[in-house]
N, C-alpha and C positions, 0 to 999 in steps of 0.2 A: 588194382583192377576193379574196375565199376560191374555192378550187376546190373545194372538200369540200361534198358534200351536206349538209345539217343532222342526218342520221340519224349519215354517216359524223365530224362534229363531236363528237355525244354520245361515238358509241363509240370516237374516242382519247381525252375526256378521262374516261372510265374505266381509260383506262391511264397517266397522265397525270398528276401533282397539278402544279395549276395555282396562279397564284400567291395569289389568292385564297383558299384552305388554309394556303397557307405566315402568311399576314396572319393570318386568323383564330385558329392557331398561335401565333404571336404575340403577340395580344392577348389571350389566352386565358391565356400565361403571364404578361403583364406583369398582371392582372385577380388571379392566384393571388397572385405577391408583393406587391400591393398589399394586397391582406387581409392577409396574414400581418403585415405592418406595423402594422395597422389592428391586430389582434389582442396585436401585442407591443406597441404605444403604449398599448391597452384597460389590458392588464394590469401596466403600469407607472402607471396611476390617468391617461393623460392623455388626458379625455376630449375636448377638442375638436379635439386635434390626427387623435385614432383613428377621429372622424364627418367631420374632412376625408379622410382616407384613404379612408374607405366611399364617401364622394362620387365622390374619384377615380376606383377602383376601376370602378365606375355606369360610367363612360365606353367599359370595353371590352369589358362585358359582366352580365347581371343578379347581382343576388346574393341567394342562398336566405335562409329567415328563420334557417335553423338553424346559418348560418357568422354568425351575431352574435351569438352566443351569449357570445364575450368581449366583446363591447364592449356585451351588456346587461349582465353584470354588473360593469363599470364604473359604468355609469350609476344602477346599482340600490347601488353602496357611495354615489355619491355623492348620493343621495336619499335614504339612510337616514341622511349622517351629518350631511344641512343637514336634517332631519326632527326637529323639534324636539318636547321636553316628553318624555313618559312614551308615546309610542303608536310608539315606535321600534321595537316587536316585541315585545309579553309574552308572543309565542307562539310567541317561539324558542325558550327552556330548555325541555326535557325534566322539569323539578321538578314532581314531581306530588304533593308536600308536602301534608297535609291532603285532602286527595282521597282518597275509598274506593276498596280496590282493587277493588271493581267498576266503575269508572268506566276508559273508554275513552282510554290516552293522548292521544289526539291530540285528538277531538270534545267531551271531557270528560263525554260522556252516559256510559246504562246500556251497560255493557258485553255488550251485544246482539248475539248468533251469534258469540260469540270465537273467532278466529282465530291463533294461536300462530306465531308467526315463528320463522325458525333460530335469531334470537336469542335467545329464549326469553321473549319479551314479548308479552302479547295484546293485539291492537286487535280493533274491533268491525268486524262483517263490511262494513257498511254503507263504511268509511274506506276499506278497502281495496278495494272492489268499486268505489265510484267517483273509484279515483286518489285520492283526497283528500294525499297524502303518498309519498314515491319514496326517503324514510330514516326508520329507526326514529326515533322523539324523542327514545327513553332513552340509545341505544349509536350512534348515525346508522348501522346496519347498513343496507343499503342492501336494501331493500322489492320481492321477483319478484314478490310475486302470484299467486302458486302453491299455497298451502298450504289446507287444506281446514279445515272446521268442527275447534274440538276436542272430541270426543266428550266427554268425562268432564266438562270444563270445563260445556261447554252442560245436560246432565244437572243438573248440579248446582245450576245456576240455575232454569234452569226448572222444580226442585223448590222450589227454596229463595223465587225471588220469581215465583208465576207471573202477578202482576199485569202487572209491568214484561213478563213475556214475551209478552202479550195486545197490550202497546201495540204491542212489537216488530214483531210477526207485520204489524200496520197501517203499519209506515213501513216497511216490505221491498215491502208492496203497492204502496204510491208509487212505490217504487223499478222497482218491475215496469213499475206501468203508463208510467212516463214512458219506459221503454227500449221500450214498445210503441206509444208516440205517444200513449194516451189522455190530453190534457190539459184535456178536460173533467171527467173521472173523476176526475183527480189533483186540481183544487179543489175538485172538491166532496169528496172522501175527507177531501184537507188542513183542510179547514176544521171537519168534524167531529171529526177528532186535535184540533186547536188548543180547540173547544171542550169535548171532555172531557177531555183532561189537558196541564194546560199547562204540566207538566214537560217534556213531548215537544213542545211550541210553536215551538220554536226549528227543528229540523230542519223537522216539518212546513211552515212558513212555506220553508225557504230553497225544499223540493220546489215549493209552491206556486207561488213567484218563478220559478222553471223553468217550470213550466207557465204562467204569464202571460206569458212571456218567447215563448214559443211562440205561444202565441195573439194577439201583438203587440200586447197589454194591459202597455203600458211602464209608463202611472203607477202601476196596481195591480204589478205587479214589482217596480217602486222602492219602493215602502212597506213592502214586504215586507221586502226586503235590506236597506233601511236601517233597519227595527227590528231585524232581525238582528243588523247592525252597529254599533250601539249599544256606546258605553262597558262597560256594566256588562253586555253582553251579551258582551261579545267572550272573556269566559273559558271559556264554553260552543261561542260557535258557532264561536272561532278567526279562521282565515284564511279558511274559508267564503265564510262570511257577507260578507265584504270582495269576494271572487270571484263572487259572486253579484251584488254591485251593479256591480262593472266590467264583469261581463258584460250587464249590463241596458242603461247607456251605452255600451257599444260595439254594441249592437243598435238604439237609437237614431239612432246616429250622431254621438253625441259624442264622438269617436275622443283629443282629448285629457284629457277629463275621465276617459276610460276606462282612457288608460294611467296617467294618474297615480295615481288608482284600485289599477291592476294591480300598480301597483311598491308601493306603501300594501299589499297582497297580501303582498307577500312581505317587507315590513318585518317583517311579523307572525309570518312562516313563512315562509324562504329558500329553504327546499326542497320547497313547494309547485311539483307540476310543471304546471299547465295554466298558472298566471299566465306564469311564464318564458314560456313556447311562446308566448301571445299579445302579452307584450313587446317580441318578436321579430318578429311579425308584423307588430306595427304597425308597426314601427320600419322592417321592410323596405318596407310600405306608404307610410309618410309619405316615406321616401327614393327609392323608385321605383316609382310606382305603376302599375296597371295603365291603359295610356290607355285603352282602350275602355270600362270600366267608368269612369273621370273624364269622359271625354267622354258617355257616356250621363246621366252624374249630372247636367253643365251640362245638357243638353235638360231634363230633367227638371223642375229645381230653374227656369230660367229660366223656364216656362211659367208657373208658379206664385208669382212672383217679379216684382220694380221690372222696366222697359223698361230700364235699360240693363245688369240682370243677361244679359237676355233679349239682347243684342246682344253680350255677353261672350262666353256660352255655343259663338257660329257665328262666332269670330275665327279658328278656327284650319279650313283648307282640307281638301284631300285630304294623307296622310303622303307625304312622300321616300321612295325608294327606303330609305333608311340611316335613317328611323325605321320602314317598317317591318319591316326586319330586328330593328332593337330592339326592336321590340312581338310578335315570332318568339318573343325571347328571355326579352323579362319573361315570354309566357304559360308555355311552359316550364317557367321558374322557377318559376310560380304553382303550376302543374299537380304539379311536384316538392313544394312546402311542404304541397299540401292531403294531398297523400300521407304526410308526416312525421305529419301531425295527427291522420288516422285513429285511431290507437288513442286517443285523450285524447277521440272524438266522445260518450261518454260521459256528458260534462259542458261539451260545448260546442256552441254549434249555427252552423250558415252565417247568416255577417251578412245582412243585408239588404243592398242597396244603399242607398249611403249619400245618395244623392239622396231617395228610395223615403222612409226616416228622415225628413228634412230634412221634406220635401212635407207631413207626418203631422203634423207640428209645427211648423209654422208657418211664414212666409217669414225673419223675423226668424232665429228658429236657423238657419235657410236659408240668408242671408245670413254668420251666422257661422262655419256648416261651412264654405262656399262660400273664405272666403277663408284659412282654415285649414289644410283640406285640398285641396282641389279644384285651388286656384290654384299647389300647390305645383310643377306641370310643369309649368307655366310661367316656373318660376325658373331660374338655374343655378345647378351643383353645388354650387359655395361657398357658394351662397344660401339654398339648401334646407339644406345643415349648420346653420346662422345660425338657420333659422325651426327649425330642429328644436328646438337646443339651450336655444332660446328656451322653447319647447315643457315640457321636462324640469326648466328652472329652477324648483326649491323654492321659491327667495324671491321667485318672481314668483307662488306657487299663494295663492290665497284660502284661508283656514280651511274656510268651504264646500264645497271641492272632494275634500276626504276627509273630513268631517266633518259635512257636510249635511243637516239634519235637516228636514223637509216641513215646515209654518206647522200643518199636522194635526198633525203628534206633539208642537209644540213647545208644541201647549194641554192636549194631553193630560199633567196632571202626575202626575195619581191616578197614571193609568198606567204611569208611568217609578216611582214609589216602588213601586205593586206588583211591579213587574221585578225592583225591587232586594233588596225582604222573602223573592220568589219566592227567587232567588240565596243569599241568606242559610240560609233556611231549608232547603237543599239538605243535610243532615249526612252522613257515613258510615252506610252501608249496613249494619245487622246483621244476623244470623246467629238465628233462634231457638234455642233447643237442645231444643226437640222435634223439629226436623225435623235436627237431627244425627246422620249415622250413620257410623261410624270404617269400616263395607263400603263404602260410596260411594268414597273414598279407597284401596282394594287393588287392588295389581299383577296383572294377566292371571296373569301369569306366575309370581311366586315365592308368588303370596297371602297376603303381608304389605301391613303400611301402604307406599304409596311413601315411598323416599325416594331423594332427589334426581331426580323427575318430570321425562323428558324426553320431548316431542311432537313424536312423527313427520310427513312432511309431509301423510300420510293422515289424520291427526287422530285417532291411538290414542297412549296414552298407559300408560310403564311405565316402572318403574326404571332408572336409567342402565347400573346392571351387568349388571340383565335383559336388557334392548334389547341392549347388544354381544355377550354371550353366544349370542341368537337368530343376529346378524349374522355371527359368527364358522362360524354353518355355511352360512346360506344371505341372499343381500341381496333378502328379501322379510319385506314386516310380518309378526308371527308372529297375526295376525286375520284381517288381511282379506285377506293374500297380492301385496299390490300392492309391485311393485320400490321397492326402495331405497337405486339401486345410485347413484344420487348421491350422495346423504343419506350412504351409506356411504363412499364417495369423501371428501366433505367433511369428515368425521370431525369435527364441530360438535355436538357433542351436550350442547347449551345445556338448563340448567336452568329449567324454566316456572315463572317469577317467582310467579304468582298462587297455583298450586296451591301451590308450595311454604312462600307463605307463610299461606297458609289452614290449611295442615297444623298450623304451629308454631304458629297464633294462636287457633287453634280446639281441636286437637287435640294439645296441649301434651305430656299425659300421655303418652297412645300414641305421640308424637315422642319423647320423650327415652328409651322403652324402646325404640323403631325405630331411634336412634341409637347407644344402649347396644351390642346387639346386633350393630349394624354394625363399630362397633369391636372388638368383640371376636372377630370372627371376622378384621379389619383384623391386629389384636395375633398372633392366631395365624400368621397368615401370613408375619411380620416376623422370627418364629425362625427364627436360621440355624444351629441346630444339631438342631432339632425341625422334623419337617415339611418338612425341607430338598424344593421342586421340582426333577424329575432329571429332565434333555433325555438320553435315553436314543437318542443318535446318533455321535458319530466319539470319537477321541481329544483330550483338550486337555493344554496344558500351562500351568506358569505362566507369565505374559509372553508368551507368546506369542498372537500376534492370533487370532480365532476368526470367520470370519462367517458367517453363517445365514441362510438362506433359511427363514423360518418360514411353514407355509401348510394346517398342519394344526389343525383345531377348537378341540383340547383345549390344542394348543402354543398359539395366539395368546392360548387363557385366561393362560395359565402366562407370555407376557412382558409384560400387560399386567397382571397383577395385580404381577408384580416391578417394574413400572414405580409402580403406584398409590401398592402399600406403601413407596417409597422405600430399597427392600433394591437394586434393581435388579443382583442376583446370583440366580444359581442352579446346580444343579450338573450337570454333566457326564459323565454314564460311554456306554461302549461295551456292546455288546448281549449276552448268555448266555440261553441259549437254556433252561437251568432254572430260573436265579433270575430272570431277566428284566432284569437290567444286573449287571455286575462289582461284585467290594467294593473299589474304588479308582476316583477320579474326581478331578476337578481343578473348582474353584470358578469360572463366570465373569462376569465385569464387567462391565455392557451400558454400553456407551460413545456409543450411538446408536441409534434406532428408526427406518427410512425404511418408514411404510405406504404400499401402493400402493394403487392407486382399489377394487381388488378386496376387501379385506380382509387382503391380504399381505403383509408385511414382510420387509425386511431387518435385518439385528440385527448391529449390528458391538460384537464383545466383545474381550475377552482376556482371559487366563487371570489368575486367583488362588490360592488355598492349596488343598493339596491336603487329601484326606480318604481318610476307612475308611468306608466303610455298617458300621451297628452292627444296624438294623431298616429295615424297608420296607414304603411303604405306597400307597395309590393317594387321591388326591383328584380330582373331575372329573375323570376319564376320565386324566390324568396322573399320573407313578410320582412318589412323594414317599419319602425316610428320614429316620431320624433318624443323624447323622454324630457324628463327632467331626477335628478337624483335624491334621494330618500336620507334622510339625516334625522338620530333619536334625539328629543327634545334638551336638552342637559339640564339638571337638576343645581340650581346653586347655592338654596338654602341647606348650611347644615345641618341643622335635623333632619331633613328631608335625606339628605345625601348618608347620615345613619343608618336612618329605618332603612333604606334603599338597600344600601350596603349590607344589612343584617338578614334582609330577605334573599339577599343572593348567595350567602354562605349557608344557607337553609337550602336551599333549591339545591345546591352544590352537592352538600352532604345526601341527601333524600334522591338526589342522582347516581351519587357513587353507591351510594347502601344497593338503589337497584337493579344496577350494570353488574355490581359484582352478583346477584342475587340469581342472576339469569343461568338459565340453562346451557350447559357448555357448547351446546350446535350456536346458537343465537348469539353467543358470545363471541364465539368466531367468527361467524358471518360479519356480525359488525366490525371487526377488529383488521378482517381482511379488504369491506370496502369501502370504510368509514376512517379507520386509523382509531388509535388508541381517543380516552378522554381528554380533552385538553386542561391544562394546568388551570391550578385559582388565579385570579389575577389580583393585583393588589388595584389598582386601579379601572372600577368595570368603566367609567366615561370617558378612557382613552382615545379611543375611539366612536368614530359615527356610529359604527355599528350595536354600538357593545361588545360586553366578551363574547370568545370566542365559542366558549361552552353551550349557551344557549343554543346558538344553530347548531351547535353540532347534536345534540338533543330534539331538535326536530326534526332533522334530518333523520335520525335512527328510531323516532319511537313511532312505534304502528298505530296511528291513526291516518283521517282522511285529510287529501292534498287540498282539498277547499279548506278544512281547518287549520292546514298548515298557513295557506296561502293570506288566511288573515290577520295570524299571527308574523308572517312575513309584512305584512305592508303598517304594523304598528310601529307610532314613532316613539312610544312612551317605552322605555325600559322596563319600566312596576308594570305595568297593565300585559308585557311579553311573561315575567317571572309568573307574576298569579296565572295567568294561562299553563305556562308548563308546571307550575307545583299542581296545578289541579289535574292535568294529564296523570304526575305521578300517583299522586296520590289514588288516584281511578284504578292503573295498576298496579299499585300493590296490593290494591284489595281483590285481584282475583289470584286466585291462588294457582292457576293454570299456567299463568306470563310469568 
């Protein structure tokens, strides 16, 4: 017997975890590594062991539709690889062979309101506005949805065929109206597309099947989708057309007809994203369904249904405490998945109830959902795996069941040869040349022909060099002003496949004098004795490391062009305040470029051969000369080349005594932007330069850059060494360094 009031009850076990937490806790973790099993058995191919695991799993708690995401696409290899004959997918390759590039990768229609990807490939606005695909087809770049009309691209169409743009304007209206529910509007619009151009037949029809679909006019939907889905259709409507008819039987209530349907979806197209998501669904469905919607569905379906459906229906009582904790948890679950789905509501709509279905169409289908689906809570775990996998077996599916053609179409033959003459007769798209204009094709910017056309995510379009150049001062479009501070980050600035080959295929003549041109100012740039670019910033030496904080306009021109042109050198002087940099400088090596999201880099070099400025000039906003290169005199008497030799093992040693000598802040310093001593060399005239050690000794010891600078521009070996012994020797005599 308790002595605690009921109030004083609540408020300890607020303070409190009682054991009922610790269980739930519990099961909640054993619930986790059962999936993850389920997920590692998915992805090792073993599907009936990874749908007993899901079963398990059921036991201690619901499971979302989108943690089976590995274990649908198990089931979805193993359906495509018992998926026999030629309908295995011919709408997985990206080959868009024989296909005019006005034609839509993915729908295979008129390339209508193009849309220009990072990748630099166009789909038609239509593909991307509703999800139709979530990876490019040509590169599988993977699909935001973010990217705006492309101006130039759309211009030039709707100059060029303004027929097709008329039809266009008519299947966007579809598009409209179904996102605003009129699905009165949208047949009767569809039906007039369909009967004036029945090029455009195909989409219109699937818009239609959505709109019947809505109006729960099922068999006019199916008629619809499955002429869509036709053989000699499926290269135009795709994977569509197939998503269109699963979704018609899953709206019906034929929930296995629909996934097999679903998976038949993505044989076609793997990366089709609505099909997966309701894969998933079912799947979580038919594994654990929701009871109050199965139990409504018995009432339902029994009313209208045999006397001992109708006694079925009221077997089961009021739930136990511990189912309805479990029907807590499916709804939960439920409420979590319809939330995943929202953005894909696009192109899908809330089922019906599957009794609702059923009732509509007769007792018979009735009967068949009933012991399909309905009956499935009343199995256990293992049992329900069994009827599932039962379910997904291939060699158990009829021909009909993805292939099903109405006893209507299968009289209509006229009809099926006109589909196919239609198809046939479909050629590449041409180009008149009256309405060819070489201005249509020029850059905002440099007002030349493009070349190399890259599309911002704003949908303005200009030369590759142009665009960096804007971007190098400010990361907004140079039009329309809208940020392009990702786009800049990403540094992807993919070439627009279409434009560019409309250029070469159209515009031949004015391409190869656009590329002439380009090379030749390319050729210019590549001279390292002409023109040389001068980073007019610190001192360098040779071998010795240099790095750079680049983040000035004109400089990121200057390392990206060293970068394009493959010289990836440029040269080095310190500043004079009348000629505007010294007449000695040191060559450096870009050993690596890190851009950062801003447009900034780091530039890790080291040095190369030295030089003389002979003339100086300015290019873009950057100092340029013409040089000539710096070589120490070589010594080839041998005495000379003793003595020589003797004084540099003297320097050596009188260097290492004072590096180790240093104070351990200085030591480090050097150690960290300098790099260690460099070794003895047995041969100092190996090289132009001499050894390696000398620069690196002016580089590191504290004196002034005018005395460095004319100990850089020495071509005598002996007259560099007595210069640095006498440095050393200066500091060792103070006793401070």
């Amino acid at each position: 017997m308790s002595l605690l009031p009921q109030d004083a009850k609540e408020e300890t076990a607020a303070f409190f975890i009682d054991s009922d937490s610790e269980h739930n806790s519990e099961r909640d973790d054993h619930h986790q590594v059962i999936l993850q099993k389920a997920n590692a058995l998915a992805s090792e191919n073993c599907l009936k062991e990874a749908i007993d695991c899901v079963s398990l799993a059921m036991r201690y708690g619901p499971v979302r539709p989108d943690e089976l995401s590995v274990v649908v696409d198990c089931i979805f290899r193993n359906f495509k690889s018992n998926l026999a004959g030629p309908d295995a997918g011919p709408g997985q390759s990206g080959d868009t062979c024989g296909d005019s590039i006005f034609d839509c990768p993915n729908c295979r229609g008129f390339l209508a309101e193009p849309v220009t990807l990072a990748c630099g490939h166009s789909y038609c606005k239509r593909c991307l506005h509703r999800r139709l695909l979530s990876k490019c087809k040509l590169c599988d770049e993977v699909v935001k949805g973010e990217e705006k009309l492309n101006i130039t691209l759309t211009r030039l169409l709707d100059k060029w065929f303004p027929g097709q743009t008329k039809t266009t304007k008519s299947l966007s209206e579809l598009d409209e109206l179904l996102s605003n529910k009129c699905y009165h509007e949208v047949v009767t619009l569809a039906t007039n597309v369909i009967q004036a151009d029945p090029e455009s037949m195909v989409v219109a029809r699937l818009s239609r099947s959505e709109a019947y679909t809505a109006l729960q006019q099922y068999q006019e939907a199916l008629e619809d989708a499955e002429f869509c889905s036709r053989p000699e259709m499926l290269q135009r409507s795709s994977a569509e057309a197939t998503f269109r008819k699963a979704m018609v039987l899953f709206e019906m209530g034929q929930v296995d007809k629909s996934l097999q349907v679903f998976l038949h979806c993505l044989a076609l197209d793997e990366n089709f994203p609505c099909a997966k998501r309701h894969v998933e669904k079912i799947l979580c469905n038919l594994l654990f369904p929701d009871e109050e919607k199965v139990k409504e569905g018995l009432k339902e379906t029994a009313h209208n249904s045999s006397p001992h459906l109708r006694n079925k229906a009221f077997m089961a009582d009021q739930p136990s405490p511990a189912q309805k904790q479990h029907q807590v948890r499916a709804t939960s679950a439920h409420i979590h998945s319809e939330g995943q789905e929202r953005r894909w509501e696009s192109l899908e709509r809330h089922s019906l109830s599957r009794a609702h279905s059923l009732q509509i169409h007769g007792s018979s289908c009735g009967e068949e959902g009933l012991k399909r689906v309905c009956s499935a809570p009343q199995l256990g775990n293992q049992e329900k795996g069994s009827l599932l996998k039962r379910k997904l077996s291939v060699s158990d599916t009829e021909p009909s069941v993805v292939d099903r053609v109405s006893s209507k179409h299968k009289k209509q033959g006229a009809a099926k040869s006109s589909i196919q003459q239609l198809v046939k007769e479909k050629t590449c798209r041409k180009v008149s040349k009256d309405v060819l204009d070489p201005n249509d094709f020029e850059c905002a910017l440099c007002m030349r022909l493009f070349y190399e056309p890259v599309t911002t995510p704003c949908g303005h379009t200009f030369c590759k060099t142009c665009l960096e150049r804007c971007l190098d001062h400010t990361p907004h479009c140079p039009l329309c002003k809208e940020s392009l501070k990702q786009y800049l980050a990403c540094r992807k600035y993919m070439v627009t496949t279409v434009l560019d080959l409309l250029i070469k295929h159209y515009l031949s003549q004015e391409y190869a004098e656009r590329t002439k041109t380009h090379l030749d100012e390319t050729r210019e740039l590549s001279d390292l004795t002409k023109n040389v670019p001068i980073f007019v910033c610190t001192m360098a030496y040779p071998t010795v490391p240099c790095p750079l904080h680049v983040f000035e306009p004109r400089y990121r021109l200057m390392i990206r062009r060293c970068m394009e042109t493959g010289t990836r050198q440029f040269g080095m002087c310190i500043n004079d305040p009348q000629k505007g940099f010294v007449d000695y400088g040191c060559m450096l090596i870009i050993r690596s470029v890190h851009f950062l999201p801003d447009g900034r880099s780091v530039v890790d070099t080291v040095g190369g051969k030295r030089f003389r400025v002979l003339t100086r000039g300015m290019k873009d906003g950057y100092s340029t000369a013409d040089i000539e290169h710096l070589e120490d005199t070589r010594v080839e008497d041998s005495e000379e080349q003793k003595r020589l030799q003797e004084l540099y093992n003297a320097v050596y040693d009188q260097a290492r005594v004072w590096f180790q000598n240093l104070k351990v802040r200085f030591h480090n310093q050097i150690l960290q932007h300098f790099g260690p001593m460099p070794e003895r060399e047995a041969d100092i005239q190996a090289t132009p330069n001499g050894p390696a050690c000398c620069w690196w000794l002016l580089a590191v010891l504290p004196i002034d850059p005018r005395y460095q600078l004319s100990v850089l521009s020495m071509s005598s070996l002996k007259e560099r060494l007595v210069k640095i012994q006498q440095i050393l020797t200066y500091l060792q005599s103070i006793p401070s360094i």
